[in-house]
C-alpha positions in Angstrom: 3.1 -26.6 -36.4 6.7 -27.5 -34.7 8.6 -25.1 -36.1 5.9 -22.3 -34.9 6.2 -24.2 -31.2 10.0 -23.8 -31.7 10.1 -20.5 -33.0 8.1 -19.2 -30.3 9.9 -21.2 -27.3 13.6 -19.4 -29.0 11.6 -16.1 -28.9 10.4 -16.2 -25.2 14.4 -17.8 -24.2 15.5 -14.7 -25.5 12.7 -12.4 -23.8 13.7 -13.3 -20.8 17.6 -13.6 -21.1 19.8 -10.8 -19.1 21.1 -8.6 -21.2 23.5 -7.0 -19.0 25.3 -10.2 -17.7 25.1 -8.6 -13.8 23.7 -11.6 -12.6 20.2 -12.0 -9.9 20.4 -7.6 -9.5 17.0 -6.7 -8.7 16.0 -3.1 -9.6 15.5 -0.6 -7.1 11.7 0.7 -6.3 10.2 3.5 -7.0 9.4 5.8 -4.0 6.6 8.1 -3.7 7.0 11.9 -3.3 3.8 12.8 -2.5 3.0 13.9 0.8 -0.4 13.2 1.6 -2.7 15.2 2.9 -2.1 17.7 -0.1 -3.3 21.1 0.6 -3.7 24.0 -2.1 -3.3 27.4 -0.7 -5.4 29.1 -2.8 -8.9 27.3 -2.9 -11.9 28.7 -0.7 -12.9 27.4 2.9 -15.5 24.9 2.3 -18.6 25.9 4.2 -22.0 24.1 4.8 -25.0 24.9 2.7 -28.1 25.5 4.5 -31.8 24.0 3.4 -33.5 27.1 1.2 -37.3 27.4 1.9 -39.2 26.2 -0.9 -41.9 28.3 -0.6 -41.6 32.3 0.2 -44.2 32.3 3.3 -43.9 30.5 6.6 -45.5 27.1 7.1 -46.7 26.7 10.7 -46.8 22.8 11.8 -48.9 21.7 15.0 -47.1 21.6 18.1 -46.4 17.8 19.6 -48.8 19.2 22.8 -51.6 21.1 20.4 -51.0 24.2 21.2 -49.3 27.0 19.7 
């Protein structure tokens, strides 16, 4: 059981080690190069869909005084 511990405290020493010898050099980030809002130029206007009728003949409700 020690020589596992050991073995696997020499292999994380030498996952972490700096391979290039430049010292504390921290990496430079990745920028985005996206531009948000994205637009496509060739994709339809969106438009609003209107309620269909369900049924094929008017439906007459009351009116809120009774009469019509």
């Amino acid at each position: 059981m020690t020589i596992f511990a050991v073995a696997a405290a020499v292999a994380v020493g030498f996952g972490n080690s700096n391979a290039s010898g430049a010292g504390a050099v921290s990496a430079p980030k990745p920028q985005s190069t996206v531009h948000r809002p994205i637009h496509f130029d060739n994709t339809p206007a969106l438009r609003m869909q209107h309620p269909q009728p369900t049924v094929s003949y008017p439906v007459r409700f009351p009116s809120p005084q009774g009469q019509q």
